[in-house]
PAROBA-739362 format. One record per residue: residue number from 1; residue in three letters; chain; x, y, z of N, C-alpha, C in turn. Coordinates in steps of 0.1 Angstrom, whole numbers, always signed. Example, Ala and Ser with C-alpha at 12.3 -4.5 7.8 and 13.67 -1.06 7.14 Angstrom:
PAROBA-739362
nr	rest	kette	n_u	n_v	n_w	ca_u	ca_v	ca_w	c_u	c_v	c_w
1	ala	A	+132	-57	+78	+123	-45	+78	+132	-33	+78
2	ser	A	+128	-22	+71	+137	-11	+71	+129	+0	+79
This chain:
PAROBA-739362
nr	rest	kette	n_u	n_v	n_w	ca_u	ca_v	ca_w	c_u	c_v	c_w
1	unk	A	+29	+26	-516	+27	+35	-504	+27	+49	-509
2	unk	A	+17	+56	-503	+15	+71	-511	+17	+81	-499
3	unk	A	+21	+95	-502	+22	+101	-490	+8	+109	-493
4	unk	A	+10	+120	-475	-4	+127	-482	-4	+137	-491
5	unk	A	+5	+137	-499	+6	+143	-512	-2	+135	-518
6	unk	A	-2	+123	-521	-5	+114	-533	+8	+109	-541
7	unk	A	+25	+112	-530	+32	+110	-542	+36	+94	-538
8	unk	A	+35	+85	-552	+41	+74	-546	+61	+68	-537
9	unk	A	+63	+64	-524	+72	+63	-524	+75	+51	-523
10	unk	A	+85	+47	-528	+91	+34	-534	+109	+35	-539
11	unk	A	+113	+43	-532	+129	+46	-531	+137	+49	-518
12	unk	A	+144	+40	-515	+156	+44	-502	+168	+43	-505
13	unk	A	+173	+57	-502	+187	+57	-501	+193	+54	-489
14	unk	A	+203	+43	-489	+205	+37	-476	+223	+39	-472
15	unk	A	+225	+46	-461	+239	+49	-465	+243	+36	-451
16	unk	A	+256	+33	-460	+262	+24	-454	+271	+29	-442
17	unk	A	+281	+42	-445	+289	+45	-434	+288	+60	-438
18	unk	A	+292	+69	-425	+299	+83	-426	+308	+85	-432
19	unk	A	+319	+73	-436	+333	+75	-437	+341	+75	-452
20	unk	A	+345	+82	-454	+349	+82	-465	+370	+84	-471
21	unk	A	+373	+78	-482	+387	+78	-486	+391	+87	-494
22	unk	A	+379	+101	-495	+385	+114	-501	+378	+124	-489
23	unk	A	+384	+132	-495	+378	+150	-483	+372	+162	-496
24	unk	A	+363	+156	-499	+359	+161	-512	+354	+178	-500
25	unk	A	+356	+190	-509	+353	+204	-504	+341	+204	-501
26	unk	A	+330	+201	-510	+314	+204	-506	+310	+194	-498
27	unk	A	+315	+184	-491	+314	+170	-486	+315	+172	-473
28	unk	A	+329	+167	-469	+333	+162	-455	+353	+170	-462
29	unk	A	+358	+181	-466	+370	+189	-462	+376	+185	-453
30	unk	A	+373	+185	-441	+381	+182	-431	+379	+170	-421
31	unk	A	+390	+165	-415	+387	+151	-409	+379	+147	-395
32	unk	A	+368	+151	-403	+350	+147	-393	+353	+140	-388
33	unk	A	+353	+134	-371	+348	+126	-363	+339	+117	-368
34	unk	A	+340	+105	-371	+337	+98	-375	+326	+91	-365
35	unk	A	+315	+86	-367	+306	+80	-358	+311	+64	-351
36	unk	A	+307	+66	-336	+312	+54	-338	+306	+40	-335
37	unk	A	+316	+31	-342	+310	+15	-347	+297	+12	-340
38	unk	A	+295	+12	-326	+283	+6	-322	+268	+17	-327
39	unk	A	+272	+27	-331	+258	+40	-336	+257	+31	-348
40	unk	A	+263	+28	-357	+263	+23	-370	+253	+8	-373
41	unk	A	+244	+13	-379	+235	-1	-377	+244	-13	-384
42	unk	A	+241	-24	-380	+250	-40	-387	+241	-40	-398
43	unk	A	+245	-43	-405	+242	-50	-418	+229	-60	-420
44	unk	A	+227	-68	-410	+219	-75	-404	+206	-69	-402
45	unk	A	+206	-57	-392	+198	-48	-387	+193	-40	-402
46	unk	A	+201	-37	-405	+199	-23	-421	+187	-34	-431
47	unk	A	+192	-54	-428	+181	-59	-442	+170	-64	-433
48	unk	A	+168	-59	-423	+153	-59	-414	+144	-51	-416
49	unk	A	+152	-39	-417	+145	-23	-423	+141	-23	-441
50	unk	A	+152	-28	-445	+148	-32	-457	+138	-42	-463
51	unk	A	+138	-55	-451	+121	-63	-455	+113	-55	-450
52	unk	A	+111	-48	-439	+101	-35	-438	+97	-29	-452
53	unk	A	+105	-20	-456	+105	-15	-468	+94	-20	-476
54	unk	A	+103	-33	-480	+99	-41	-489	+83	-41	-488
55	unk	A	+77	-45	-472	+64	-48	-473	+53	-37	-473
56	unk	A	+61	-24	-477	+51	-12	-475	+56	-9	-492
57	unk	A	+64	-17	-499	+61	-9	-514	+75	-1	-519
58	unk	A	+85	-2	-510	+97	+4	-513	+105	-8	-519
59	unk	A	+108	-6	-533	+116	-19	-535	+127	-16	-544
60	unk	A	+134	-5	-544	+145	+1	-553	+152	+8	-538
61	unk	A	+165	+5	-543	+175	+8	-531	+187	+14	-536
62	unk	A	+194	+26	-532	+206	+35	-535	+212	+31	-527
63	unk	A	+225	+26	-526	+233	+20	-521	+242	+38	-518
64	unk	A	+249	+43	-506	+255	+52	-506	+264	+54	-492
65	unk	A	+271	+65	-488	+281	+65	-481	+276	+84	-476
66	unk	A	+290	+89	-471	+305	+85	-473	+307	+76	-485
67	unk	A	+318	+70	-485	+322	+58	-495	+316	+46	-496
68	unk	A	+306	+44	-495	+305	+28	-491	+315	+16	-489
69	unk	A	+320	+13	-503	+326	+5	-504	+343	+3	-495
70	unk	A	+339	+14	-487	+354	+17	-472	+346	+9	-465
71	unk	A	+333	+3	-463	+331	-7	-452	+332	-19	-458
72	unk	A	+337	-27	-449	+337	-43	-451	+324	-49	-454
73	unk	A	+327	-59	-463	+313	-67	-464	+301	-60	-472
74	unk	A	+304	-46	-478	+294	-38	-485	+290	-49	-496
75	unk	A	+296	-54	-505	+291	-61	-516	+286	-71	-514
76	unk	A	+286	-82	-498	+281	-90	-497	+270	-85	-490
77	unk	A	+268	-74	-488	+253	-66	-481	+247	-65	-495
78	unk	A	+251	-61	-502	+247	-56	-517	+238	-68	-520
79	unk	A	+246	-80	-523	+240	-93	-527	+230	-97	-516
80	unk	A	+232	-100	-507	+221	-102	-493	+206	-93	-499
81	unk	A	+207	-81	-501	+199	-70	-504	+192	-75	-524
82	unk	A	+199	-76	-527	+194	-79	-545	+187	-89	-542
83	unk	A	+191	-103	-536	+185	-118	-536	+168	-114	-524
84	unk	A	+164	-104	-518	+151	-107	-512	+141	-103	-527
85	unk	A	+131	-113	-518	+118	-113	-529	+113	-100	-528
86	unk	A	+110	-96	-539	+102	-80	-544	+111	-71	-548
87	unk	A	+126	-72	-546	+135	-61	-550	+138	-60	-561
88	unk	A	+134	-47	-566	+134	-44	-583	+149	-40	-583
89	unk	A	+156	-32	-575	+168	-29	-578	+180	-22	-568
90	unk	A	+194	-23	-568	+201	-22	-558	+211	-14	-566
91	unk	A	+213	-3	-565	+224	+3	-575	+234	+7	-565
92	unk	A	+244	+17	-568	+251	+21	-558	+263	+29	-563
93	unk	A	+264	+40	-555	+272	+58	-558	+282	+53	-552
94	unk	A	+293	+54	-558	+308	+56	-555	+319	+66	-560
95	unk	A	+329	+70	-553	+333	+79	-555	+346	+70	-566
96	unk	A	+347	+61	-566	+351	+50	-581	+368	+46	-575
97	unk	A	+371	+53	-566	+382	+46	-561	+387	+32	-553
98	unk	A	+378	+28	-553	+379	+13	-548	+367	+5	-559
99	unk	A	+363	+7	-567	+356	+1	-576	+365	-11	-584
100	unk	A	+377	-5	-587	+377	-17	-598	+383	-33	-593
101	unk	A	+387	-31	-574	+385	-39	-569	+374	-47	-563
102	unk	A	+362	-39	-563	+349	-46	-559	+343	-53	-570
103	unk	A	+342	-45	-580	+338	-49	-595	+330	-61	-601
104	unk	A	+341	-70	-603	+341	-85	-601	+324	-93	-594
105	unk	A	+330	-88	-580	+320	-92	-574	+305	-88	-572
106	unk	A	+306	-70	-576	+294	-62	-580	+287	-71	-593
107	unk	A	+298	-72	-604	+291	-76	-618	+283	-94	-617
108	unk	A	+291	-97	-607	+284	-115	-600	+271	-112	-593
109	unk	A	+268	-104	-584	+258	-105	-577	+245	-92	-586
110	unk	A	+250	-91	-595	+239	-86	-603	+238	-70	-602
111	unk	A	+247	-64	-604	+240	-51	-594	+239	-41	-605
112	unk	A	+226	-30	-601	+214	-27	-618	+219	-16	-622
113	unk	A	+228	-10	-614	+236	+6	-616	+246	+7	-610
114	unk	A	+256	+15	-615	+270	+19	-604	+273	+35	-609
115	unk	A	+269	+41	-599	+267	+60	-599	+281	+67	-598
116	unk	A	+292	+71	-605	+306	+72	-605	+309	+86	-597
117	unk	A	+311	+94	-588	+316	+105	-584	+324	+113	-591
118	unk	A	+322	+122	-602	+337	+129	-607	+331	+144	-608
119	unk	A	+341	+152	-606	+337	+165	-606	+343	+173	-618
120	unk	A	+360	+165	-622	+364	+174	-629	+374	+159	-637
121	unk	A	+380	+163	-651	+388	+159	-656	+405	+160	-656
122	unk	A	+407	+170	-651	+414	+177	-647	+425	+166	-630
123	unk	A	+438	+164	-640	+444	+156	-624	+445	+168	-616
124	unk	A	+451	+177	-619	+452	+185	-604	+444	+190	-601
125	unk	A	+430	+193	-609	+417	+203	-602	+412	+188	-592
126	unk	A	+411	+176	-601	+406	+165	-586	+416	+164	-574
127	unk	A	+426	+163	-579	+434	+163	-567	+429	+171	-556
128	unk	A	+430	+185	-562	+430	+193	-553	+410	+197	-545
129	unk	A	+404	+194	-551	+388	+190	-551	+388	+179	-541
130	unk	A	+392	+170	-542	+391	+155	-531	+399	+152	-524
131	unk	A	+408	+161	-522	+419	+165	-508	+428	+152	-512
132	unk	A	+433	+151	-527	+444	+142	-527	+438	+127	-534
133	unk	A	+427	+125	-543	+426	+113	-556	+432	+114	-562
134	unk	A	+432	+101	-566	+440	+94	-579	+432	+99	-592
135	unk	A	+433	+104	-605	+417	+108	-616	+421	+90	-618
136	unk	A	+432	+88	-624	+438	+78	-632	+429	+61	-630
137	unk	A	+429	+63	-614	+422	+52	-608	+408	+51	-612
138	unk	A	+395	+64	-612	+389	+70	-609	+388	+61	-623
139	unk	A	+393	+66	-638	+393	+66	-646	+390	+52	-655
140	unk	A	+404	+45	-648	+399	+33	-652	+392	+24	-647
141	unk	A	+383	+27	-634	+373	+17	-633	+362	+21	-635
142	unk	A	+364	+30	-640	+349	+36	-650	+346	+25	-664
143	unk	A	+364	+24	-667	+362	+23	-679	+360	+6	-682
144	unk	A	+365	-3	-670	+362	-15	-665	+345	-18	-663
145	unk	A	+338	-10	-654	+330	-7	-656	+318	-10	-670
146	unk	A	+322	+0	-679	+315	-1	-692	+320	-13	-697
147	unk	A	+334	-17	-695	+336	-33	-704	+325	-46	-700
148	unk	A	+325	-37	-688	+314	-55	-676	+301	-52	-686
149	unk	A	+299	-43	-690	+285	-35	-697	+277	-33	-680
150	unk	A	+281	-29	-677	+274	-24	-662	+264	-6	-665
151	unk	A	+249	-7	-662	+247	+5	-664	+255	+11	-656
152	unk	A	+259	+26	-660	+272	+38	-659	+264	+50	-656
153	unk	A	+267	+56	-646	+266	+70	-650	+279	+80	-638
154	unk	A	+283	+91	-644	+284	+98	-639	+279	+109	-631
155	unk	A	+283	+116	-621	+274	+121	-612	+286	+135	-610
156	unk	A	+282	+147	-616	+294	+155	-613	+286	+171	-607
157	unk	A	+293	+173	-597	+285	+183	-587	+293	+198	-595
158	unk	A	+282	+208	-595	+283	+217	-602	+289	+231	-596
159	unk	A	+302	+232	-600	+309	+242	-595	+315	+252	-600
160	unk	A	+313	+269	-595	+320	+276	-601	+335	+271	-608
161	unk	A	+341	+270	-603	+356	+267	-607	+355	+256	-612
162	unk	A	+348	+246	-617	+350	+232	-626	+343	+239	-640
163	unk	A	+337	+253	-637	+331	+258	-653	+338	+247	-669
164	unk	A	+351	+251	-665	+359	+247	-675	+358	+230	-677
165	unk	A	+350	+224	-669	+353	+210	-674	+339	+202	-672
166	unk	A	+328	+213	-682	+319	+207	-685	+315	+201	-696
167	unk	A	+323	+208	-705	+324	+200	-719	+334	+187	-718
168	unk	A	+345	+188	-711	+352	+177	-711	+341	+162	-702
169	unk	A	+334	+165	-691	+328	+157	-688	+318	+151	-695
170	unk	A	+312	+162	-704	+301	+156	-710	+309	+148	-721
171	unk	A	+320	+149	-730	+328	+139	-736	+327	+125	-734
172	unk	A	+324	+125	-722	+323	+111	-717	+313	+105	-721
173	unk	A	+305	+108	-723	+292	+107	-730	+291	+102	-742
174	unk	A	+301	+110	-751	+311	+106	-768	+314	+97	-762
175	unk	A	+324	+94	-755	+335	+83	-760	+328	+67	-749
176	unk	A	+317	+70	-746	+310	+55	-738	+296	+58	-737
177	unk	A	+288	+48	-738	+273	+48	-735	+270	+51	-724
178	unk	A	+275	+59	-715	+270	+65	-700	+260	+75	-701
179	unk	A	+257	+80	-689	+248	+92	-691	+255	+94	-678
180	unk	A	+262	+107	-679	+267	+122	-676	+259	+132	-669
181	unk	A	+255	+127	-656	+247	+142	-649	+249	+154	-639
182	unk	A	+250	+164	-642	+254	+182	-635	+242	+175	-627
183	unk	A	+247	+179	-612	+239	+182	-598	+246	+194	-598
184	unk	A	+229	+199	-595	+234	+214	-587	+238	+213	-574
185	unk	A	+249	+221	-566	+254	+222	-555	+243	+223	-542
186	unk	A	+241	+214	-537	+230	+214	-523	+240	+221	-511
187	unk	A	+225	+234	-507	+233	+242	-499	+231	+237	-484
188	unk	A	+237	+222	-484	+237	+218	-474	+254	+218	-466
189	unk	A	+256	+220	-454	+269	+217	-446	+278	+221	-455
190	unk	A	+289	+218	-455	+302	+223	-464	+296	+235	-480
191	unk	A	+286	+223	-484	+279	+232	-499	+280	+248	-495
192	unk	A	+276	+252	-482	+274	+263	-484	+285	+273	-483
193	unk	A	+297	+272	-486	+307	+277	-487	+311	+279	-499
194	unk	A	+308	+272	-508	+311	+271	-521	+302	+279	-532
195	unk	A	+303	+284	-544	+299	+293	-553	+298	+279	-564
196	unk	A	+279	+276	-569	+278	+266	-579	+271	+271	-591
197	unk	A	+272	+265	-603	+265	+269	-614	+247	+266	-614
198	unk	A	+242	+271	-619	+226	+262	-624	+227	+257	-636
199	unk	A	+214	+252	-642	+214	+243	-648	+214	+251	-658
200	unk	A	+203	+261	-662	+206	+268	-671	+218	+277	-674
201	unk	A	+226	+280	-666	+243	+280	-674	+251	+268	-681
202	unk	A	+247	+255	-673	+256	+247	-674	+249	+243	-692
203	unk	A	+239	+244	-692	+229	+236	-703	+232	+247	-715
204	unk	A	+236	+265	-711	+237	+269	-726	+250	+268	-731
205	unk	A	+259	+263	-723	+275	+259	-730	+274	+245	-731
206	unk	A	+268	+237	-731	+264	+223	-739	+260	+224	-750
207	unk	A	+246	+232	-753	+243	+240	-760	+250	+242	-777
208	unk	A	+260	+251	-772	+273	+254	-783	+280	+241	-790
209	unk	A	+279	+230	-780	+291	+224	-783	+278	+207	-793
210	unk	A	+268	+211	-787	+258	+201	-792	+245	+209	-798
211	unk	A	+246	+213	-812	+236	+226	-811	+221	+218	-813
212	unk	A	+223	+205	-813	+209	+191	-816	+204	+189	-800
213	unk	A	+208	+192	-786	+208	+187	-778	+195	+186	-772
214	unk	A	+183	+181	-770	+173	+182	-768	+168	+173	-756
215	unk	A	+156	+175	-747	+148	+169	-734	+144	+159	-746
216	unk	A	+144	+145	-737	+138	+134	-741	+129	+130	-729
217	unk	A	+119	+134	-717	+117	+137	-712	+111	+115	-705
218	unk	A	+127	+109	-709	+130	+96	-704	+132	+98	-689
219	unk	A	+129	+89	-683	+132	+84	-667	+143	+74	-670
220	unk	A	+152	+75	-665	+167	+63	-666	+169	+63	-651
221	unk	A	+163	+54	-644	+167	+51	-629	+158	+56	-626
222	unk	A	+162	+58	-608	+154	+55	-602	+148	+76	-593
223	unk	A	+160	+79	-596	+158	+93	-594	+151	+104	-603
224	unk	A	+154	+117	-600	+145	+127	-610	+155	+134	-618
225	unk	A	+169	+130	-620	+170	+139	-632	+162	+137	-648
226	unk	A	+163	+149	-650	+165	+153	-662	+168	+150	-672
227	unk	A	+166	+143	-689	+174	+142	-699	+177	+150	-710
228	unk	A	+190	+148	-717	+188	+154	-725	+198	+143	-739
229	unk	A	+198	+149	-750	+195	+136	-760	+208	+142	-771
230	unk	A	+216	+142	-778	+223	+145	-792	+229	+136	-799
231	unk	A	+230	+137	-811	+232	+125	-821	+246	+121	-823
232	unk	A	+256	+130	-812	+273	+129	-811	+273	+120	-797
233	unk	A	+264	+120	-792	+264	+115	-780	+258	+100	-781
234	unk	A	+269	+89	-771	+264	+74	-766	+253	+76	-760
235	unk	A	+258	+79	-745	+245	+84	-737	+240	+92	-738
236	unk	A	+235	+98	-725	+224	+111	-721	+233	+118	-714
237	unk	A	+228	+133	-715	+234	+145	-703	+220	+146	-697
238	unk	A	+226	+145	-681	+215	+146	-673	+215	+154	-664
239	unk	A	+203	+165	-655	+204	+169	-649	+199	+173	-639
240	unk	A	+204	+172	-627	+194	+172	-611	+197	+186	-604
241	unk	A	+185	+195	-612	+186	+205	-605	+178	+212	-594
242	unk	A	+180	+208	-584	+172	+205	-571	+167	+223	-571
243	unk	A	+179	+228	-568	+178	+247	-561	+167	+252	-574
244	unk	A	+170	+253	-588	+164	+259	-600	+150	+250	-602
245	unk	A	+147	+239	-603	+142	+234	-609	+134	+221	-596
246	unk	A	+130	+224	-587	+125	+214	-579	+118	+208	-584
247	unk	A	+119	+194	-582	+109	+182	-584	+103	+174	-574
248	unk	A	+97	+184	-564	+92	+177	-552	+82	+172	-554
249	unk	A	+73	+181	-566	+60	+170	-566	+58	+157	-572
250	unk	A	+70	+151	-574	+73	+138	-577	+84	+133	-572
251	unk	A	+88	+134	-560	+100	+132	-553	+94	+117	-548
252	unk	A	+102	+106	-547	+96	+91	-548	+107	+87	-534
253	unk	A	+109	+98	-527	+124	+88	-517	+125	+93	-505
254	unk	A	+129	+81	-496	+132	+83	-482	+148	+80	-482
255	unk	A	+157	+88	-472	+169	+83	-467	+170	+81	-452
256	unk	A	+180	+68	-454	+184	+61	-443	+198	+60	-439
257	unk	A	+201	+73	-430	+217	+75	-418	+221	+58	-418
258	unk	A	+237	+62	-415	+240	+48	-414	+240	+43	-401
259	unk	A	+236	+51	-390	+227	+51	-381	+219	+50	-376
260	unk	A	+206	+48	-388	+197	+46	-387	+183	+52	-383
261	unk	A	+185	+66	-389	+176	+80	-387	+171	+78	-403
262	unk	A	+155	+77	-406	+152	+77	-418	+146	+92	-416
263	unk	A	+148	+100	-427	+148	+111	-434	+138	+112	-445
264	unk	A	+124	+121	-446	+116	+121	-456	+124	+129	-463
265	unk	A	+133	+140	-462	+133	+148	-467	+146	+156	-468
266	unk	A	+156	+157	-479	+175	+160	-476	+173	+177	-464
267	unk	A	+163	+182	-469	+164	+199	-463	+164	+199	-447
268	unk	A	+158	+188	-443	+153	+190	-429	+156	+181	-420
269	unk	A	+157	+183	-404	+164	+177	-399	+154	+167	-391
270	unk	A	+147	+164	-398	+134	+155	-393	+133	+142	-392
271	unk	A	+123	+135	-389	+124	+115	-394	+122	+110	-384
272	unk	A	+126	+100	-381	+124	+85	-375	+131	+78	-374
273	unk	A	+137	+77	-356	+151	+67	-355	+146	+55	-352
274	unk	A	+149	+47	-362	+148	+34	-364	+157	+23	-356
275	unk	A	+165	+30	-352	+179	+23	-345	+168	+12	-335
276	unk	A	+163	+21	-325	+160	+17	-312	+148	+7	-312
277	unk	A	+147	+5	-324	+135	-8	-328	+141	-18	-336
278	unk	A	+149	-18	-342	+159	-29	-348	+171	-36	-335
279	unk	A	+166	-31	-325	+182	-34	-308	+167	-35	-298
280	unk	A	+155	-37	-297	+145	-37	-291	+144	-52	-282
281	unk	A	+155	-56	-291	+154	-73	-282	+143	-81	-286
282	unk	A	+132	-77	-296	+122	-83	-298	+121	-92	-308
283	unk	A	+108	-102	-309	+116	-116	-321	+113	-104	-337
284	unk	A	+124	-114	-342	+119	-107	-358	+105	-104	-365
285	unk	A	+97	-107	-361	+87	-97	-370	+79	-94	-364
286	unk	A	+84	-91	-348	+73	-75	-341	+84	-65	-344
287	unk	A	+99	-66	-348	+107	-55	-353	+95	-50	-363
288	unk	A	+100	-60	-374	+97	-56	-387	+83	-48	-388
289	unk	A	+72	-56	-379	+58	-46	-379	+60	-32	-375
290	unk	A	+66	-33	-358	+74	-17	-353	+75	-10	-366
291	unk	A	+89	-15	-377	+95	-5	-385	+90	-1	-396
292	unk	A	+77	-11	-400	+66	-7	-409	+58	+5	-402
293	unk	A	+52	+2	-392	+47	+15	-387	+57	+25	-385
294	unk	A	+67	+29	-386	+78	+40	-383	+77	+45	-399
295	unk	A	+82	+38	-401	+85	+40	-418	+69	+46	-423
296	unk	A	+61	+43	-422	+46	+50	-427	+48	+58	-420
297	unk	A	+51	+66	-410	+47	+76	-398	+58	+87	-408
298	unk	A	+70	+80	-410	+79	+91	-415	+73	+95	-435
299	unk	A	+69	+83	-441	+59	+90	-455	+52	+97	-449
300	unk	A	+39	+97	-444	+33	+105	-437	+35	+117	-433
301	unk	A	+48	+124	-427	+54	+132	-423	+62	+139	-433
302	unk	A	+63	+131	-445	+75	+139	-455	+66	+151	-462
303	unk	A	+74	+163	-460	+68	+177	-464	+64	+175	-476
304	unk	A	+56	+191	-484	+59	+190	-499	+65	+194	-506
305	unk	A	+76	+203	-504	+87	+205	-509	+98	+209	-499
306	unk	A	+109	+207	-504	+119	+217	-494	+121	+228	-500
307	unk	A	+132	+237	-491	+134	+250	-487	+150	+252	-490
308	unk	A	+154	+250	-499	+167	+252	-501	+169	+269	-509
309	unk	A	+160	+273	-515	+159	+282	-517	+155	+293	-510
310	unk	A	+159	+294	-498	+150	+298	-484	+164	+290	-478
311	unk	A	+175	+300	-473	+188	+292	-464	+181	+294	-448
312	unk	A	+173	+301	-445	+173	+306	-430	+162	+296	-424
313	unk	A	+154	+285	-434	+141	+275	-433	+147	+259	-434
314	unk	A	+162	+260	-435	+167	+248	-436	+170	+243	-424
315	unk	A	+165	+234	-420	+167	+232	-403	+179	+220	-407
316	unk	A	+184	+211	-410	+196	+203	-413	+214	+206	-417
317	unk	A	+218	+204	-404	+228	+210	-406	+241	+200	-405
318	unk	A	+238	+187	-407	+250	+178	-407	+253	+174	-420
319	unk	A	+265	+169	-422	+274	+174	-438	+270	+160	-442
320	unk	A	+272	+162	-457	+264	+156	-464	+267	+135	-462
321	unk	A	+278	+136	-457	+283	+122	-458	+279	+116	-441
322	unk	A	+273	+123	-435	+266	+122	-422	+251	+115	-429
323	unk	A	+246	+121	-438	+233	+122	-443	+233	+111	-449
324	unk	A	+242	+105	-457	+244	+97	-471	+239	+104	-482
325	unk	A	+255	+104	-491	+250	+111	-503	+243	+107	-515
């Protein structure tokens, strides 16, 4: 399925819940009103939208939150979701605190990526970053993780004040086959309170510490960062720098509220509620036609770039774990 760009789309990020077991600063800081249960599509409803999906060419799926793994039943949504015919892949962002309890059953139902949340190395810079995590936990189910041989990456959002623990993150890199990627700060909801680095800061003090460090200009998943390559390094340093460096003319993704608002686009407060055709009362596959036609209506509609660089053009103003991150 192509938009009228010509760009092909074949990626949904599907968030499971608003809710999450940290208060990360650029996120959700304070204790958001939480949506409630009956707005939240069932599980049931979410792999209806997703045989839709499927039958328009979307067949790679971001599993995401809030936390995900704070709703019940996420892993056995996971597995439900890997086992339909045509799905190339089911990965899924956590903020790693309940991981090395889900694990197990992640590494059973096959699942093709697990995207790890860390900002800092640092126990009391996280601490104080995610309104009170464990690193230690964080830590070791990273490192459980790499034992399952599960592809790894970390995902660390780029902050003035975490300056200091970009070389420690990218270590990670040394010491396990992961790949390590700086997001730049999205000046979205909470983000915009915060002071973040670009890529080009973050990239000339890697720089120093890897003076081999070079673009391998690989695709590793399913998103657009960036690679970068050195001979001290397991993995890759990667980087998704949306504000400096947009990649809209190859942007490949739709998101899906766990409510059920699909989103062409993170900048704008646009899309297609899906809710009210998945609760239509109708037999299963005049839904699924309905949500095929919804779902083209919203490719169709997805801009050609956004406007993050342009604060006063951003019409989206619900925080990021509203959105699914």
């Amino acid at each position: 399925m192509k938009d009228k760009w010509g760009r092909t789309i074949d990626y949904l990020r599907l968030s499971l819940t608003d809710r999450c077991n940290l208060r990360c600063r650029y996120c959700m800081p304070e204790a958001l009103a939480s949506v409630g249960h009956d707005a939240v599509l069932r599980y049931e409803e979410m792999l209806l939208i997703c045989r839709a999906a499927l039958a328009l060419g979307i067949d790679r799926f971001k599993i995401t939150g809030g936390e995900p793994l704070v709703r019940k039943g996420a892993v056995a949504f996971m597995k439900a979701l890997k086992e339909m015919d045509g799905v190339r892949s089911v990965t899924l962002t956590t903020n790693g605190l309940l991981l090395s309890e889900a694990l197990p059953d992640l590494v059973r139902m096959g699942i093709d990526g697990i995207n790890i949340s860390l900002d800092s190395l640092d126990e009391r810079q996280y601490a104080s970053l995610t309104g009170g995590g464990e690193l230690s936990v964080v830590r070791q189910a990273l490192e459980q993780a790499v034992a399952q041989c599960v592809n790894v990456k970390v995902n660390a959002v780029l902050l003035a004040e975490t300056r200091d623990q970009i070389l420690p993150l990218a270590e990670l890199a040394r010491t396990y086959p992961i790949d390590v990627r700086f997001i730049e700060l999205m000046p979205i909801g909470f983000g915009t309170t915060l002071a973040g680095l670009s890529e080009a800061e973050t990239l000339s003090l890697l720089v120093r510490a890897y003076p081999d460090l070079a673009a391998t200009g690989e695709r590793r998943g399913n998103g657009p960062a960036s690679y970068y390559q050195s001979r001290y390094l397991q993995g890759r340093i990667g980087f998704i720098a949306a504000n400096t460096h947009a990649f809209c003319a190859s942007c490949n993704r739709l998101r899906l509220t766990s409510t059920g608002f699909l989103k062409p686009c993170l900048c704008y407060d646009d899309g297609v509620d899906l809710r009210p055709l998945v609760r239509s009362g109708q037999g299963e596959d005049a839904i699924c036609q309905a949500l095929q036609h919804a779902i083209a209506q919203a490719v169709h509609e997805k801009p050609a770039k956004h406007c993050f660089g342009e604060q006063d053009h951003i019409s989206e103003h619900k925080t990021m774990n509203q959105i699914g991150g």
